[in-house]
MILO-283513 format. One record per residue: z, x, y of N, C-alpha, C in turn; residue in one letter. Coordinates in pm, 1 decimal. Layout:
# MILO-283513
Z,X,Y,Z,X,Y,Z,X,Y,a
...
//
This chain:
# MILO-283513
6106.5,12419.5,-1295.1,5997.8,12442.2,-1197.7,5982.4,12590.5,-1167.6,x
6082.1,12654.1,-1140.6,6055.6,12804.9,-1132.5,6010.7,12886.5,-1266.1,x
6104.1,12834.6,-1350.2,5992.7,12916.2,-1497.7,5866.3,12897.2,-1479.4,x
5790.6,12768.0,-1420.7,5649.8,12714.3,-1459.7,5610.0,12784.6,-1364.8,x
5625.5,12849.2,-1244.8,5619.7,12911.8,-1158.7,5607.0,13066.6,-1155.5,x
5689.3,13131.4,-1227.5,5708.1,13226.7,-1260.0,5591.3,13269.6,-1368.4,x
5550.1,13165.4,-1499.0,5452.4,13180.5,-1578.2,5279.9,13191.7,-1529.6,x
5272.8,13093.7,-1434.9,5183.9,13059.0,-1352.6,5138.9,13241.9,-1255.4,x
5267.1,13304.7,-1207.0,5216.4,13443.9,-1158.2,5220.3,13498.7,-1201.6,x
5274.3,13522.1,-1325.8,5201.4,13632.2,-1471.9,5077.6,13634.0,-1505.1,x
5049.3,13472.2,-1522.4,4898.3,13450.8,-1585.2,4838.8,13533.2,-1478.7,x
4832.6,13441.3,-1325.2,4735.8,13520.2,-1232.1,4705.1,13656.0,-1235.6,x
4845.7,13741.2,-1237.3,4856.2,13857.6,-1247.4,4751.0,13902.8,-1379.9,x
4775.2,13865.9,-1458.8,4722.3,13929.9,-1572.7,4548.0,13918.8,-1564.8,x
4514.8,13768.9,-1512.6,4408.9,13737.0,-1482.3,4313.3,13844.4,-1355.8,x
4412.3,13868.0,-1290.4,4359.9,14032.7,-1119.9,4322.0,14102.0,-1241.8,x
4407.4,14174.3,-1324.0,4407.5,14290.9,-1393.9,4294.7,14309.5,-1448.9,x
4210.9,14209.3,-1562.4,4133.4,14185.5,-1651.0,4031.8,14166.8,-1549.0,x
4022.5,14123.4,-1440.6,3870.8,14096.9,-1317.8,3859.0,14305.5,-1331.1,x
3986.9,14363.7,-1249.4,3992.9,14438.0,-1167.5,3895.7,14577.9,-1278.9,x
3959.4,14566.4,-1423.1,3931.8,14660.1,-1547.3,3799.8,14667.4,-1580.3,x
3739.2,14479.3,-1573.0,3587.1,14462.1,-1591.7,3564.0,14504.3,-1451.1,x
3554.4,14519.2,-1344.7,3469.4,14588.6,-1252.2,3467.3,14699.2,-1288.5,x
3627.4,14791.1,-1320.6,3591.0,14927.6,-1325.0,3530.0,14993.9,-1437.1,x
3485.9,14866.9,-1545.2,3400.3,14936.1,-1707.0,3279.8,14963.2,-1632.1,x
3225.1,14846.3,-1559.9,3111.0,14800.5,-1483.8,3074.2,14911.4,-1444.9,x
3132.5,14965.2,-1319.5,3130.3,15101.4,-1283.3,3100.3,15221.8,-1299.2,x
3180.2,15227.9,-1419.4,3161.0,15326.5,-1542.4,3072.9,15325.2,-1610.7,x
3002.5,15250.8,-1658.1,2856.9,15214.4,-1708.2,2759.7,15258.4,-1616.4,x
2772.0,15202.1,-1494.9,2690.2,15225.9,-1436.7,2637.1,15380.9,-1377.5,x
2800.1,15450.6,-1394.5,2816.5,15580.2,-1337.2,2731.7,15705.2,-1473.9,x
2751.2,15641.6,-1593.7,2686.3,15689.1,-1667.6,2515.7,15698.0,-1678.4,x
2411.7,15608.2,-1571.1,2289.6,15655.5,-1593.4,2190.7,15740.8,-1483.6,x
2145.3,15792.1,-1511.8,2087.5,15926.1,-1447.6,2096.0,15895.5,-1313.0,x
2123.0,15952.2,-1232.2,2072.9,15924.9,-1081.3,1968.2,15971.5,-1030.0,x
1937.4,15915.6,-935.3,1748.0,15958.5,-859.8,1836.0,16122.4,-809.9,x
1659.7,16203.1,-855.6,1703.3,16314.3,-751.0,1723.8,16304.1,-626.8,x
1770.8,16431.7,-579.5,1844.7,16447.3,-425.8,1661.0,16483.5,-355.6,x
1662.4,16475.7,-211.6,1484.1,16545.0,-187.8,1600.9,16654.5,-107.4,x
1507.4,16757.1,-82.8,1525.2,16889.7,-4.1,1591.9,16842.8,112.3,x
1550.0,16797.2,218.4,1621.7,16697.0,300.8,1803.0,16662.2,317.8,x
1800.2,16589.4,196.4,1908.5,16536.9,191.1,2054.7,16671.8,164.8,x
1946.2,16760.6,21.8,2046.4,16820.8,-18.6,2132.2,16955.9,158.1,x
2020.7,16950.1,239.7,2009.2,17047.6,326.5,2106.7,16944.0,436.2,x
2125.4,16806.6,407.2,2193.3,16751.6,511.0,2356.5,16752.6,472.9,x
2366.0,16751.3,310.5,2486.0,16764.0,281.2,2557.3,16902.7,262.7,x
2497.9,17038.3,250.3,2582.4,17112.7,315.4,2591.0,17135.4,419.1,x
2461.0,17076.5,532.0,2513.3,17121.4,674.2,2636.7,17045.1,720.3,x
2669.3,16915.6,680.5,2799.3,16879.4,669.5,2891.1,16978.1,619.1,x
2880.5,17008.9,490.0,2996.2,17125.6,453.5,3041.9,17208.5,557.1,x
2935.3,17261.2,583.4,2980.7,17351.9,659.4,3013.2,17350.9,780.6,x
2990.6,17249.1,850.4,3053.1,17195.5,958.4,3207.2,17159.3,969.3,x
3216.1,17113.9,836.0,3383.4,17027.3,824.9,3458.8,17154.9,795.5,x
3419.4,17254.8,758.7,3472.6,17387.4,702.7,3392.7,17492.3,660.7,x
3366.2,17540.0,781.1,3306.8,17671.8,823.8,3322.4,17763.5,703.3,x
3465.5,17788.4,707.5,3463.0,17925.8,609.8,3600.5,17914.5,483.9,x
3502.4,17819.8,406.5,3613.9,17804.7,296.3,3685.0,17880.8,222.7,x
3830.2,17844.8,129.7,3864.4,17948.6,62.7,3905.0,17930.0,-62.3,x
3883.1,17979.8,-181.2,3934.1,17940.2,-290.4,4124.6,17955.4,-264.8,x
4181.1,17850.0,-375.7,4346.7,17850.9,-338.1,4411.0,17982.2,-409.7,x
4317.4,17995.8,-504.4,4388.3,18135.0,-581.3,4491.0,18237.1,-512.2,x
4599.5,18285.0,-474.5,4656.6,18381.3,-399.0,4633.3,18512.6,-487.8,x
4594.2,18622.5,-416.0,4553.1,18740.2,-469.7,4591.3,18827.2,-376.6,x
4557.6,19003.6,-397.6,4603.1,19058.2,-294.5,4472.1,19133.3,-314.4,x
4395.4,19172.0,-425.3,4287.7,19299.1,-406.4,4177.0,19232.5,-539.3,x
4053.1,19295.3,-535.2,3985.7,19230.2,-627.8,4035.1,19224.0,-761.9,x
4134.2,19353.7,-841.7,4205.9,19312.0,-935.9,4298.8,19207.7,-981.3,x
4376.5,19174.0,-904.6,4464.1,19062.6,-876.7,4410.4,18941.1,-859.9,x
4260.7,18897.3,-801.9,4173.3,18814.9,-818.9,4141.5,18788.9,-942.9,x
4117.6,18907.8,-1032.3,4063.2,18842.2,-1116.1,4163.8,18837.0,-1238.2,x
4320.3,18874.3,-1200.9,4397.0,18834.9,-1357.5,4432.7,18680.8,-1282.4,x
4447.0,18611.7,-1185.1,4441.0,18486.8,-1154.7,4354.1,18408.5,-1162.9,x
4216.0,18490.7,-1187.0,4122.9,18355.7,-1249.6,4113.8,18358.4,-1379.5,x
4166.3,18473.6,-1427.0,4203.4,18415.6,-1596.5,4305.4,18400.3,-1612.6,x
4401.8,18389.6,-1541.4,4495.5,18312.6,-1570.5,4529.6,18169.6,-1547.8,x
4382.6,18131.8,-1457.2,4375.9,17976.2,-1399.0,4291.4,17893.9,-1548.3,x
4240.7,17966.0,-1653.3,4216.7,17870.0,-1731.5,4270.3,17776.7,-1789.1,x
4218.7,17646.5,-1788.4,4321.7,17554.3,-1858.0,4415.6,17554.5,-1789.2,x
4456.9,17616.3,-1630.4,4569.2,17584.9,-1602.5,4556.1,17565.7,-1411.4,x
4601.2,17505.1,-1335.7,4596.7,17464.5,-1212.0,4646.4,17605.5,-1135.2,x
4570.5,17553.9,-1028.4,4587.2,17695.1,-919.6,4686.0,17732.9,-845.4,x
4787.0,17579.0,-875.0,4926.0,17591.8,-775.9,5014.5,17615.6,-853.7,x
4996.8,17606.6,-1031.4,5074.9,17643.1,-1152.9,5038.6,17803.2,-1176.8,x
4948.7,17837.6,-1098.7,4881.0,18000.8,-1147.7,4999.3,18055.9,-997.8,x
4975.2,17995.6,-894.3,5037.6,18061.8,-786.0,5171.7,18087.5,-772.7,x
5220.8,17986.4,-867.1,5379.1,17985.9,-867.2,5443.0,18112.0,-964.6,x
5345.3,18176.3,-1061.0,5410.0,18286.9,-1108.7,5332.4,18420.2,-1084.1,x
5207.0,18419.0,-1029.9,5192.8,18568.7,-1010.6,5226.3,18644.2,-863.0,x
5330.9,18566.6,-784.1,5347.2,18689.7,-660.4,5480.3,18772.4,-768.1,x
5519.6,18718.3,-841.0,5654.5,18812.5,-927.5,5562.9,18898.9,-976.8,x
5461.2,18882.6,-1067.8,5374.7,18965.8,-1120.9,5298.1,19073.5,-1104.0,x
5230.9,19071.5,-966.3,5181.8,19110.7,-865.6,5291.0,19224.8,-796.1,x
5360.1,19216.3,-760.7,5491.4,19232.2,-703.7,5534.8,19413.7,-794.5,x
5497.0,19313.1,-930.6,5556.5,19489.3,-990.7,5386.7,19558.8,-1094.5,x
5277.4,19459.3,-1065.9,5160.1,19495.2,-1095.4,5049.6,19417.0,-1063.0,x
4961.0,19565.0,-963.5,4853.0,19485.0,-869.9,4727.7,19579.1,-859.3,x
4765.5,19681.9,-989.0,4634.2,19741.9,-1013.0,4631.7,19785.6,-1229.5,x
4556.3,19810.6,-1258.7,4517.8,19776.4,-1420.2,4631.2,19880.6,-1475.4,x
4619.8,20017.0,-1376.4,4756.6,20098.8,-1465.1,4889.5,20045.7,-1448.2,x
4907.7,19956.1,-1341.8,5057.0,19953.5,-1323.3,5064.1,19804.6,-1475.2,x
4973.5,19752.7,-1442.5,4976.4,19632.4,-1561.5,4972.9,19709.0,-1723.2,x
4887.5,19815.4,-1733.9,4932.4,19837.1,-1854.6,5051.2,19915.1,-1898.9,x
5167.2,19994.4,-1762.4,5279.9,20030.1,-1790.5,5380.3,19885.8,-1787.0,x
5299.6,19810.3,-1783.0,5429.7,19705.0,-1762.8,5458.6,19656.5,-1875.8,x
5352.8,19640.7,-2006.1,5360.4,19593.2,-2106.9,5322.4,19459.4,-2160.7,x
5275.0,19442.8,-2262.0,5245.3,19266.6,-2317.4,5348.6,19195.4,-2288.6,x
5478.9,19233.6,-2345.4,5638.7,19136.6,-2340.1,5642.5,19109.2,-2214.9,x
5645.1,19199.8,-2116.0,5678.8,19171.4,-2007.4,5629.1,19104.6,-1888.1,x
5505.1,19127.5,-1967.7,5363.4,19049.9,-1852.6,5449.3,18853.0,-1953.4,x
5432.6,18893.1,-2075.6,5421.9,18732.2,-2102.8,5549.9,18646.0,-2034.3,x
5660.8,18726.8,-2030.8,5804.0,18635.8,-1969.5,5713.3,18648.1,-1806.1,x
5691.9,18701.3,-1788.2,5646.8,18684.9,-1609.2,5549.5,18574.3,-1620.0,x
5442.5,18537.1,-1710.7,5342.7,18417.6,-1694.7,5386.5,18293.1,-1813.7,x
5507.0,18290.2,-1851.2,5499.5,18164.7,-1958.9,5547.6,18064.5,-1926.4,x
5517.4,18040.6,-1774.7,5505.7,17880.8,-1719.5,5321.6,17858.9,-1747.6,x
5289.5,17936.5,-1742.2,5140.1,17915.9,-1750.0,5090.6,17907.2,-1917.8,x
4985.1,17816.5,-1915.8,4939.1,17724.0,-2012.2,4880.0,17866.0,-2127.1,x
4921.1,17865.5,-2225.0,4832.1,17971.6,-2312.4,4880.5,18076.3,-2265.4,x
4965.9,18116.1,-2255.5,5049.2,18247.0,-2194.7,5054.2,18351.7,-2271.7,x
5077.8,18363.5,-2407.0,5083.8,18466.0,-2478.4,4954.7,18508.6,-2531.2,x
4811.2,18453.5,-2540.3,4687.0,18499.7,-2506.4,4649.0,18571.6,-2373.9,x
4690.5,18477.9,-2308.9,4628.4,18556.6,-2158.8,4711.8,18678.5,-2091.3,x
4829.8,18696.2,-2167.5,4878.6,18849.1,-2163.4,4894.4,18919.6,-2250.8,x
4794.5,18895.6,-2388.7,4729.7,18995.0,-2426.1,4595.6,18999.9,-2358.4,x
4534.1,18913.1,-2353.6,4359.2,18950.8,-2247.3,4444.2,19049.5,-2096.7,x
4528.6,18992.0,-2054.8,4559.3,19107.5,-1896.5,4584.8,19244.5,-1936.2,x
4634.6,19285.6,-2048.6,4682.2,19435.9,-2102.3,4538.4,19485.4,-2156.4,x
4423.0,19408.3,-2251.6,4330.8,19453.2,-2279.6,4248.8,19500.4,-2146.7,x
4214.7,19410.2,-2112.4,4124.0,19423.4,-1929.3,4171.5,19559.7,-1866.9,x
4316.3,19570.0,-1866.8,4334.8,19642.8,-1783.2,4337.1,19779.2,-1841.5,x
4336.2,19781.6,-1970.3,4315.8,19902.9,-2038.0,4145.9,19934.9,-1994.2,x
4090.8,19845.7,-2020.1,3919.2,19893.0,-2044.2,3894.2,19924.7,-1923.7,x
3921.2,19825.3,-1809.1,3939.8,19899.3,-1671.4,3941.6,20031.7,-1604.7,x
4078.2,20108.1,-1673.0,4086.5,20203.9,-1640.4,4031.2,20317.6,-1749.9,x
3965.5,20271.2,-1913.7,3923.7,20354.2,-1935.9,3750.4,20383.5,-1893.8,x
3704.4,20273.2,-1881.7,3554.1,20230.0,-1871.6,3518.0,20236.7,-1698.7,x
3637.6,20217.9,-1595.5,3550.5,20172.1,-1436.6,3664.7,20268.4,-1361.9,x
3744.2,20305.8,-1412.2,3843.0,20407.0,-1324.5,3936.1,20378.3,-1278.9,x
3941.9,20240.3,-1315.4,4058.6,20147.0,-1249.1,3996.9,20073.1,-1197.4,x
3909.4,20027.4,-1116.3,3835.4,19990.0,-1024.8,3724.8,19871.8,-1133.6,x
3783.6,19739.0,-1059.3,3728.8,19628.7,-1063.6,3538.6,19630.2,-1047.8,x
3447.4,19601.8,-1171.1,3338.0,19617.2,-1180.9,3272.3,19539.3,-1033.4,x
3144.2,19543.5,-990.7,3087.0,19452.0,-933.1,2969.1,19371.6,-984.2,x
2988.8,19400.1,-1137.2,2828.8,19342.1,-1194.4,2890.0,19228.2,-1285.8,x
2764.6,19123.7,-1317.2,2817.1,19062.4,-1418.9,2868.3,19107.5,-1558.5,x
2773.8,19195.4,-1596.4,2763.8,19220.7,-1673.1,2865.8,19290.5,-1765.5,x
2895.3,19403.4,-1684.7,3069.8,19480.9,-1666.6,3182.8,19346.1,-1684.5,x
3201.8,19281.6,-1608.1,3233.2,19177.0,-1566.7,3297.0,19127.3,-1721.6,x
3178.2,19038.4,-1758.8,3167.2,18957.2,-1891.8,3268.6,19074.1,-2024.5,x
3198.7,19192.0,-2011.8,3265.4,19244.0,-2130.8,3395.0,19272.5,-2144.8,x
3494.0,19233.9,-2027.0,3604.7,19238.0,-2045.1,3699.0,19140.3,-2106.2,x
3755.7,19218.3,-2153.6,3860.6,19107.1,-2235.4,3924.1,18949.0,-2154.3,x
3887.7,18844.3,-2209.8,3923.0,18700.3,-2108.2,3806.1,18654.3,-2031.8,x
3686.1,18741.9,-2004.5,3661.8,18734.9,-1930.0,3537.2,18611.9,-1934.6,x
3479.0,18559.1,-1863.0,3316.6,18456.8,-1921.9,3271.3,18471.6,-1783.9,x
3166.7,18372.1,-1795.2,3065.7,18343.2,-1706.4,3140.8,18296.7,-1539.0,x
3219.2,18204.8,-1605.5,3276.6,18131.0,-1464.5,3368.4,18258.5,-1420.2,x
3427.2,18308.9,-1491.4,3564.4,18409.9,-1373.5,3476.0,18506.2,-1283.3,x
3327.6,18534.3,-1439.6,3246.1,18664.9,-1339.9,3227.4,18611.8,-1242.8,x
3166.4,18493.6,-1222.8,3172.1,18444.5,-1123.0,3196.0,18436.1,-997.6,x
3325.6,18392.2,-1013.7,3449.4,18334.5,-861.2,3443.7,18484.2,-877.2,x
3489.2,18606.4,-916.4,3505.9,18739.7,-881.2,3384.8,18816.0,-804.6,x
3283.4,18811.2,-813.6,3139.3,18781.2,-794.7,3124.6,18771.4,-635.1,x
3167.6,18623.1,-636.8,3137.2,18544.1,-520.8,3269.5,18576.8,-426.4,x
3390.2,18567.1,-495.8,3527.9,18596.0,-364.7,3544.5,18726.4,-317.0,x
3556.2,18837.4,-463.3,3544.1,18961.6,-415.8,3428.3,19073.4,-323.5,x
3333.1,19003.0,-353.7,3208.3,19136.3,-345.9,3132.9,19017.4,-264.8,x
3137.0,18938.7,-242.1,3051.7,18811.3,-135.9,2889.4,18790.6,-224.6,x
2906.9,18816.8,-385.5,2761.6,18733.6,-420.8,2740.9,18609.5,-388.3,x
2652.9,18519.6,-360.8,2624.0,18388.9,-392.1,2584.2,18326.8,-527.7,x
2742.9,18329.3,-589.8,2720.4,18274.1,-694.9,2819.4,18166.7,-727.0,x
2751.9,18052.6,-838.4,2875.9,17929.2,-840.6,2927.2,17948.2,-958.0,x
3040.3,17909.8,-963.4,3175.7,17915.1,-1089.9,3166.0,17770.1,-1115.1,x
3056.0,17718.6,-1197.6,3052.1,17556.0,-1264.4,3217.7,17485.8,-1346.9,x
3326.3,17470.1,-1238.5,3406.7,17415.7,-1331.3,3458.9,17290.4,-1333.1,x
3509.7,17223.3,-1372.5,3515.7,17107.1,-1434.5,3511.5,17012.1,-1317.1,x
3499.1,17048.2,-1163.8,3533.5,16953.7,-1019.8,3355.7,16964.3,-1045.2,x
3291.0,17094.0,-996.9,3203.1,17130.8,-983.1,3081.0,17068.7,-1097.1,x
3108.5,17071.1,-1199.9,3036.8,16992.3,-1310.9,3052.2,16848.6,-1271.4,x
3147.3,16765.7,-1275.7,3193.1,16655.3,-1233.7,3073.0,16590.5,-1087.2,x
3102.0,16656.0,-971.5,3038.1,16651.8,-870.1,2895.9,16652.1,-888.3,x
2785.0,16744.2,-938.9,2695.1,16786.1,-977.9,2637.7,16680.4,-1072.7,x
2679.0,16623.9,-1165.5,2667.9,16522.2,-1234.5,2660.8,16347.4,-1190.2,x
2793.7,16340.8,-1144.0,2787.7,16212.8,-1099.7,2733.7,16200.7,-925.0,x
2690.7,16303.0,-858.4,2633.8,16241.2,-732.0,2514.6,16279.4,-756.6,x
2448.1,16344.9,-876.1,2304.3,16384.2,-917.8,2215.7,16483.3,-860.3,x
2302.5,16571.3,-755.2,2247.5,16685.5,-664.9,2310.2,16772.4,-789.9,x
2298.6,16794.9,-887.8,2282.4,16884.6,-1024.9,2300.0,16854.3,-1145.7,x
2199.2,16767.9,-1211.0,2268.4,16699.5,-1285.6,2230.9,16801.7,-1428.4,x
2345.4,16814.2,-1569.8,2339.7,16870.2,-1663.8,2418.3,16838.9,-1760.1,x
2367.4,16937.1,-1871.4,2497.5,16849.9,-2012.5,2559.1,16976.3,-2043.7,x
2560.2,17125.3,-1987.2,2668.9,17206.4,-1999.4,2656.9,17292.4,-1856.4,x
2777.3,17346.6,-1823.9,2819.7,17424.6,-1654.2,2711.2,17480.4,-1672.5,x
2655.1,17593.3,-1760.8,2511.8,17677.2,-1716.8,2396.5,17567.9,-1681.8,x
2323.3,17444.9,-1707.9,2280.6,17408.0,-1684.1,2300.0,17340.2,-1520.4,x
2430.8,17311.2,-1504.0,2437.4,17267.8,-1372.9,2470.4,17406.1,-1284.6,x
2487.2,17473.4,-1295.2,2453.2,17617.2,-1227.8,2394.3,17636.3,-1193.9,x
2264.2,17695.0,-1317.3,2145.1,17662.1,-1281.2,2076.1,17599.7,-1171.3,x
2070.0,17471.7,-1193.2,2034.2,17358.0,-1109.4,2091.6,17363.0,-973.1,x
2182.6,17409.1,-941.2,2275.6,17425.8,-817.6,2217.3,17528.0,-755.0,x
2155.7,17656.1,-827.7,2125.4,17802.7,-779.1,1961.6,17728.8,-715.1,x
1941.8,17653.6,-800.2,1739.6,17594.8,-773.1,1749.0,17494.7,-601.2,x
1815.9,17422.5,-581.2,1854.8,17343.8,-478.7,1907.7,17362.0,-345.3,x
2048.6,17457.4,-398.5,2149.3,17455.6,-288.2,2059.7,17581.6,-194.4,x
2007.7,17514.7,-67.6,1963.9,17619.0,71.8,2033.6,17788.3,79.2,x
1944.0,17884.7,76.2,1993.0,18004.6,58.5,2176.8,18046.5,135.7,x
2086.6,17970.7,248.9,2195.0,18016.0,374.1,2354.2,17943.6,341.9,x
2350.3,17853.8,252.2,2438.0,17775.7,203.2,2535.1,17861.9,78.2,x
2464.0,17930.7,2.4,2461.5,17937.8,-115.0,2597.7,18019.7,-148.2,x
2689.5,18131.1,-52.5,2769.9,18196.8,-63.6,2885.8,18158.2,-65.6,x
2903.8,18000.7,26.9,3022.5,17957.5,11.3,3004.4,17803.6,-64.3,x
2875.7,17784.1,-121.1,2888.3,17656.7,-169.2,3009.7,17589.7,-305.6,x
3020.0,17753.4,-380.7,3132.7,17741.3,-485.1,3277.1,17691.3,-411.0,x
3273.0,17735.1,-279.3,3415.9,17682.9,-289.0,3407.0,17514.5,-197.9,x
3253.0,17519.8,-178.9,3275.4,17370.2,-81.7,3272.7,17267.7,-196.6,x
3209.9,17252.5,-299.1,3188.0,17192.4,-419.4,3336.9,17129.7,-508.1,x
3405.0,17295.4,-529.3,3517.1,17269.8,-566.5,3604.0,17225.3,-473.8,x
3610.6,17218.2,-357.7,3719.2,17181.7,-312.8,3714.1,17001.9,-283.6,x
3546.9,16998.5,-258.5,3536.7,16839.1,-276.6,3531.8,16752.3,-355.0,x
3585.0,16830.3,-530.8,3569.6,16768.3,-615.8,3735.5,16758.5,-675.0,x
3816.4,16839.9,-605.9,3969.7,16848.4,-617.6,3996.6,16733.3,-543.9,x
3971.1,16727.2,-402.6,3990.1,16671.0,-321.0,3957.9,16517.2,-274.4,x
3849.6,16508.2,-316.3,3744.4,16372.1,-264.8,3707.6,16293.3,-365.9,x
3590.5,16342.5,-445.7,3553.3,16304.5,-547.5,3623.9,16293.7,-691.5,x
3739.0,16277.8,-686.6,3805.2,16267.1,-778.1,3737.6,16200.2,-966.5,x
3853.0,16277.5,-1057.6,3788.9,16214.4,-1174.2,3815.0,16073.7,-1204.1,x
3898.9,16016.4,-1183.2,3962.5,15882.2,-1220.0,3896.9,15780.8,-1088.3,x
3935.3,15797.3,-981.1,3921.2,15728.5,-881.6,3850.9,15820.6,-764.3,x
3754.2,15808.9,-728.8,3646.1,15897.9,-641.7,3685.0,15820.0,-459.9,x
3721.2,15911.6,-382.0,3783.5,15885.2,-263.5,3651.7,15873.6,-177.3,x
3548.0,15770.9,-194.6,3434.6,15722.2,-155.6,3443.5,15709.6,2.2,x
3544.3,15633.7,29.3,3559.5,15611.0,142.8,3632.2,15721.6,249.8,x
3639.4,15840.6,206.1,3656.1,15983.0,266.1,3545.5,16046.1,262.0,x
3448.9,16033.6,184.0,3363.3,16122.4,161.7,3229.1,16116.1,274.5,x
3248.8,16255.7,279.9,3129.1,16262.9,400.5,2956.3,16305.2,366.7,x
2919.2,16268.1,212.0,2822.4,16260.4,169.9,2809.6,16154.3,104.7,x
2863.4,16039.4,122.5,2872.8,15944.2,59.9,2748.2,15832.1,82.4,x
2716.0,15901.4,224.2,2524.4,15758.4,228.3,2452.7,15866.0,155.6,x
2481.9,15951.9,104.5,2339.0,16083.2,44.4,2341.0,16093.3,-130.0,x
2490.1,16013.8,-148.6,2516.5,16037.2,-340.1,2461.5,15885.0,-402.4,x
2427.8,15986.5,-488.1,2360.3,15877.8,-590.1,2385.2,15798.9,-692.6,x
2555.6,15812.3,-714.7,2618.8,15804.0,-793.6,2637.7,15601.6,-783.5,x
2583.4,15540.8,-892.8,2552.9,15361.7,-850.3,2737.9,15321.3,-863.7,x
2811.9,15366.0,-893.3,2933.0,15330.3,-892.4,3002.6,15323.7,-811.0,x
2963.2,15446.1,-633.9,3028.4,15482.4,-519.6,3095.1,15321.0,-495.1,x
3168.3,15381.4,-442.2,3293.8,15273.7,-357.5,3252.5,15230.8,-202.4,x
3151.6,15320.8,-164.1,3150.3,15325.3,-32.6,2998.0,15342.8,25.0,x
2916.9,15293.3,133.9,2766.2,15348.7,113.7,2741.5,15397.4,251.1,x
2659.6,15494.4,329.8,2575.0,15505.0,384.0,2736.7,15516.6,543.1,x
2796.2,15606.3,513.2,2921.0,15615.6,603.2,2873.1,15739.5,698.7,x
2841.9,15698.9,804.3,2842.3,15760.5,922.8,2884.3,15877.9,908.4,x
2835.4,15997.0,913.9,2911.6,16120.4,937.8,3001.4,16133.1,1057.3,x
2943.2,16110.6,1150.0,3043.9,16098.1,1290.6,3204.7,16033.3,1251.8,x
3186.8,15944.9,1137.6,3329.9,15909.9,1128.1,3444.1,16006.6,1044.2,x
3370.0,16094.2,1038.5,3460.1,16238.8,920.6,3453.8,16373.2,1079.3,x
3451.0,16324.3,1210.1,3432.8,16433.4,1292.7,3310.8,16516.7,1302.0,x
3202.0,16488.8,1254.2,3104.7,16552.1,1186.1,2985.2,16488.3,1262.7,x
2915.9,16572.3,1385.1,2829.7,16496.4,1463.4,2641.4,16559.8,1388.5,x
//
């Protein structure tokens, strides 16, 4: 009787599993077709939330000066911000401007970053940068894109976050939370980061626009997750369009948010 018993809550079990998998293909299907646009309205209701829940956001990057900003956002490629944080205060520590980094050397920069993902690229890109740096800007961290881009490591997204953290442009760093977000709640929807950039720069309310890179990313680290989307936290969740949400039409007042 207990074997038959025991077989009997396997099956069930197995039987939850196979319900639980077909809802979440379901889901997934569903999460895959276009969503209705956002109207002006809405998009203007969901950052005034942002910015209510968090006034004055911050990217997690730890830095000390705009140089140091920006060998941590190339050093955050492909690699997490709390895996970037854990090795550059050593780094930092004995180089925190482009000459002290290029007396420090390739070898020595790479044993200081080879917990970090792609390490022996990205300290040759920190010795190049910091050479062109000081032969091309004086030492002194560009403020243009353009400058920006031609440095060694450098692309669109770091000009970016450097852009927007250092020098206060209003500009967004489309990365993989931010694409994610933009996509599946349909307030930017695209098939590469410049396109949802784009689309983000056309929408997001001027007055919004300076700290929206870090409200985006942090709600797409945080909330909107890739696997499982924290619907029922989310304080734009009656405004997304996403047909898969977990959750609908949730009171802002219940996130503190009057």
């Amino acid at each position: 009787m207990a074997r038959k018993t025991t077989q009997q809550g396997v099956k069930a079990a197995r039987k939850s599993r196979a319900v639980g998998l077909k809802a979440f293909k379901a889901k997934a299907n569903a999460s895959t077709k276009p969503a209705p646009p956002w109207t002006k309205a809405e998009v203007e209701e969901a950052f005034r939330r942002f910015a209510a829940a968090n006034p004055n956001p911050r990217g997690e990057l730890q830095y000390i000066n705009p140089f140091t900003l920006l060998v941590a956002v190339v050093l955050s490629a492909q690699a997490t911000d709390a895996g970037v944080n854990k090795a550059t205060p050593a780094l930092f520590k004995l180089a925190d401007t482009p000459e002290k980094m290029v007396k420090l050397g390739e070898a020595r920069v790479r044993t200081l970053i080879k917990t970090i993902g792609l390490y022996r690229t990205k300290a040759k890109n920190l010795i190049a940068l910091s050479r062109q740096l000081v032969a091309q800007h004086g030492g002194e961290v560009p403020d243009n894109r353009e400058a920006l881009e031609a440095l060694p490591g450098v692309g669109r997204k770091t000009a970016n976050v450097v852009l927007n953290t250092a020098f206060g442009e209003p500009t967004i760093a489309v990365d993989t939370h931010i694409f994610r977000v933009g996509n599946r709640t349909g307030l930017a929807p695209g098939k590469t980061p410049l396109e949802v950039e784009e689309k983000l720069m056309q929408v997001v309310p001027q007055k919004y626009l300076l700290h929206a890179h870090h409200w985006l990313i942090l709600h797409g680290r945080y909330v909107c997750l890739a696997r499982r989307p924290l619907c029922e936290k989310c304080i734009i969740a009656d405004l997304c369009k996403w047909p898969g949400k977990t959750a609908f039409a949730v009171p802002p007042s219940v996130h503190g948010i009057s």
